[in-house]
C-alpha positions in Angstrom: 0.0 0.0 0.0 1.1 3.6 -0.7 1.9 6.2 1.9 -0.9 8.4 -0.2 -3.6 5.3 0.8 -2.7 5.4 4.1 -5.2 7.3 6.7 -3.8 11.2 6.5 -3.2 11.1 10.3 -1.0 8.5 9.7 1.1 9.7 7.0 4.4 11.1 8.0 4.6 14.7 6.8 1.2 15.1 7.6 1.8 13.9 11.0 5.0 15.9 11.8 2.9 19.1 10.0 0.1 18.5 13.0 2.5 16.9 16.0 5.8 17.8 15.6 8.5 16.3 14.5 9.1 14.4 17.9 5.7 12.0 17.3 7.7 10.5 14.2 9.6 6.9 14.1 13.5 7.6 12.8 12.2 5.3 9.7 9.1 7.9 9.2 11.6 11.2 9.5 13.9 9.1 6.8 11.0 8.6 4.8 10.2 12.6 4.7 13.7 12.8 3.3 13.4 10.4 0.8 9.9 12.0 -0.7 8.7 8.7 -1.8 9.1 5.1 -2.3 9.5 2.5 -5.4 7.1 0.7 -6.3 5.9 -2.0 -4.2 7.9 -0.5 -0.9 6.7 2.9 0.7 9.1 5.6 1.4 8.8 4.6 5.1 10.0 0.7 4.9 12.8 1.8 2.9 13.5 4.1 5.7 13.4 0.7 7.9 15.9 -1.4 5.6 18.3 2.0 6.3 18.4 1.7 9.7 18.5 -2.2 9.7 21.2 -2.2 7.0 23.4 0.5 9.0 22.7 -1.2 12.5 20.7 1.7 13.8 20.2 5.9 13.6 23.6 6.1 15.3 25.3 3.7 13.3 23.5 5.5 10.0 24.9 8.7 10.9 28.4 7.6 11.8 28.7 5.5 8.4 28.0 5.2 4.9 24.9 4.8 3.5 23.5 1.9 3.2 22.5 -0.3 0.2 19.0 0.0 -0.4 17.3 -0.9 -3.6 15.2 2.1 -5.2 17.5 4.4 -3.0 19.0 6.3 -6.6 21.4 9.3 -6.8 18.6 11.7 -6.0 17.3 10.0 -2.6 21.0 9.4 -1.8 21.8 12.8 -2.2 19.4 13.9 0.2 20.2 11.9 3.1 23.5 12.8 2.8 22.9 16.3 3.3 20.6 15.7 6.1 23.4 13.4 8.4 26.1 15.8 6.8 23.8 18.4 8.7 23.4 16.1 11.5 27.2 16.1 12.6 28.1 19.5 12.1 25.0 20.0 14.5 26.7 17.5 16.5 30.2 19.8 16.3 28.3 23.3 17.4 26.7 21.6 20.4 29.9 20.4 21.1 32.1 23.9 20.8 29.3 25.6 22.2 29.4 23.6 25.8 31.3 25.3 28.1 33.7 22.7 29.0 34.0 19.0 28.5 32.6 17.6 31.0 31.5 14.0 29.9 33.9 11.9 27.7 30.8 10.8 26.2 30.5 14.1 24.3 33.6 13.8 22.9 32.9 10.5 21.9 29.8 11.1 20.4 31.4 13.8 18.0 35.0 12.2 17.1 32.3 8.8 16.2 30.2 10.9 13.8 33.4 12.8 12.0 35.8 9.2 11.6 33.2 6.3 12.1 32.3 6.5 8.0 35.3 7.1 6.9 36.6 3.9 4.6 40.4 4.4 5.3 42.1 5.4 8.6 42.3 9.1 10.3 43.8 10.4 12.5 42.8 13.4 14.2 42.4 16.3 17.4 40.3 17.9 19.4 42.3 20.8 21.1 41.0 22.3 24.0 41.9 25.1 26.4 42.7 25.0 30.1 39.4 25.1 31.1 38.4 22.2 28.8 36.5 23.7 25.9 36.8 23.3 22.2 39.2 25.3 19.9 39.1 23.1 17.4 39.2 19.7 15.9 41.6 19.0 13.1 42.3 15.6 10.8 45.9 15.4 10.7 46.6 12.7 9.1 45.2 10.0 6.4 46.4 6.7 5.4 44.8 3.9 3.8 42.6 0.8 5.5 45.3 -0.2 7.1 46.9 2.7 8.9 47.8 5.9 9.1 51.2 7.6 9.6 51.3 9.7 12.7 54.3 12.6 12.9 54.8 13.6 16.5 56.3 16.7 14.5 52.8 17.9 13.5 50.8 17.6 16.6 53.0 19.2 18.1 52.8 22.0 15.8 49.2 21.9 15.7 49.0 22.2 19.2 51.1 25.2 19.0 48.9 26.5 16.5 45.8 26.4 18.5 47.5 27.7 21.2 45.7 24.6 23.1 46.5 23.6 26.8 44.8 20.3 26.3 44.2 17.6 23.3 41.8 14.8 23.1 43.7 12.3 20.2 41.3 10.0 17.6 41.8 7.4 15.3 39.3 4.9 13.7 39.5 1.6 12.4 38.0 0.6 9.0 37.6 -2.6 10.2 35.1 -1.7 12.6 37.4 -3.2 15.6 37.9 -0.2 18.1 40.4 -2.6 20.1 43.6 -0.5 20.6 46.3 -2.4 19.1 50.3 -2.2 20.3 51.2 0.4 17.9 48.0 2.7 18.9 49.8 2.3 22.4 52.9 3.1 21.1 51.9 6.3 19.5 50.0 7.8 22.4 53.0 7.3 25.1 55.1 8.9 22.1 52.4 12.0 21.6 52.1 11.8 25.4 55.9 12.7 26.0 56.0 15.2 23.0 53.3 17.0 23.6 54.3 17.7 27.7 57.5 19.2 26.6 55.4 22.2 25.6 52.8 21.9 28.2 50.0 20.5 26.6 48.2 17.4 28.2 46.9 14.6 26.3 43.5 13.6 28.3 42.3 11.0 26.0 42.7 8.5 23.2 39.6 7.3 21.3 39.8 4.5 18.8 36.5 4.6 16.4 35.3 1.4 15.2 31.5 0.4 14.7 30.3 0.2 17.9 30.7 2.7 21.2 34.1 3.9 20.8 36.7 2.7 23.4 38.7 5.3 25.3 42.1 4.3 26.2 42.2 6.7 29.0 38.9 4.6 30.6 41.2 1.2 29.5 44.2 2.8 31.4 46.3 2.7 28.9 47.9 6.5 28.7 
C-alpha cells in the first residue's frame, strides 16, 4: 500500500505538520527525506531497511549509506545532506558547551566525523585550560590499514591552536575499536611530545563500529 492510501493522520509529513516532528519513528523522519518510495515499498519501509542495514540511527549517521534498492542518486543525495547536517549540528553543540565535562560528548562527535570514513584518520580535538573546544583537526590520512602519525605535527598543531589540552582520535575501517600495540605506542610517544610544551593529552579514542573505546577509561595513557 502507498503512503498516499494510508489514513492522513497516519502519514508522516502530515503527521510531523500536525505533531511535531518528535511523534515521528526515525524510519518515518527518513522517509520525509526520501519524498517517496518505489514501487511495491513505501518511502517509510525503505526508511526501515536504512536503519537495519546501518545497525541503527547512530550507526547510519556515523557510516556510509546503506545499500538499499530504489534508494537512486537523488534519494542518496538527500540523506546525505541531512546526516552531513546532523554532525556539524553535532560539532556546534559540542564547541558551544562550556567545558568538556563527559567523555561521552567527545565520543559522540570524534564517532560521527571518523566512524564512515573507509580508510584510517587520524585526528584532534584541542581544547583550552578550562576544557573547551578550539578546534578539531584531521591530521593525518592513510589507507585501510593505517595511518602515519608525525609527532612533529601535533605538536605544531597544538602550538597553533594555542591549546593547553588535546583529546587524540583514530578509527578503524575494520570496525574493531580494540587498541592495538602500535596505537599504544603512539600515544605514550604524543604523550611525551606534547608535555615538553605543556600540553596534556586527556584521551585517546579509537573509532570502530560500535561505542568507541577510550584508552584513557582502559588505562592505557
Amino acid at each position: 500500500m502507498s503512503i498516499r492510501d494510508w489514513p492522513s493522520e497516519e502519514r508522516p509529513r502530515e503527521k510531523l505538520l500536525t505533531r511535531g516532528p518528535a511523534a515521528l519513528s526515525p524510519a518515518e523522519l527518513i522517509a520525509i527525506l526520501l519524498g517517496h518510495g518505489v514501487r511495491g515499498r513505501s518511502a517509510v519501509e525503505m526508511g526501515r531497511d536504512l536503519l537495519a542495514r546501518a545497525g541503527g540511527l547512530n550507526a547510519l549517521l556515523a557510516g556510509e549509506l546503506a545499500d538499499v534498492p530504489g534508494l537512486g542518486p537523488a534519494k542518496r543525495a538527500r540523506l546525505a545532506a541531512a546526516l552531513e547536517l546532523a554532525r556539524r549540528c553535532l560539532g556546534e553543540e559540542l564547541q558551544s558547551k562550556p567545558a568538556l565535562c563527559n567523555p561521552r560528548d567527545s565520543a559522540a562527535f570524534v564517532k560521527a566525523q571518523l566512524g564512515h570514513k573507509p580508510y584510517e584518520v587520524f585526528a584532534c580535538l584541542f581544547l583550552d585550560n578550562r576544557h573547551r573546544v578550539l578546534a578539531f583537526e584531521e591530521l593525518f590520512r592513510g589507507t585501510l590499514d593505517g595511518a602515519s602519525v608525525h609527532p612533529r605535527e601535533v605538536v605544531r598543531a597544538s602550538l597553533r591552536h594555542n591549546a593547553a589540552a588535546v583529546i587524540l582520535a583514530h578509527n578503524h575501517p575494520s570496525g574493531v575499536a580494540e587498541p592495538s600495540a602500535a596505537d599504544r605506542a603512539i600515544t605514550r610517544e604524543l604523550r611525551d611530545a606534547l608535555q615538553l610544551i605543556g600540553v596534556r593529552v586527556l584521551d585517546h579514542l579509537v573509532i570502530g563500529a560500535g561505542e568507541p573505546t577510550s584508552m584513557a577509561a582502559r588505562g592505557l595513557m
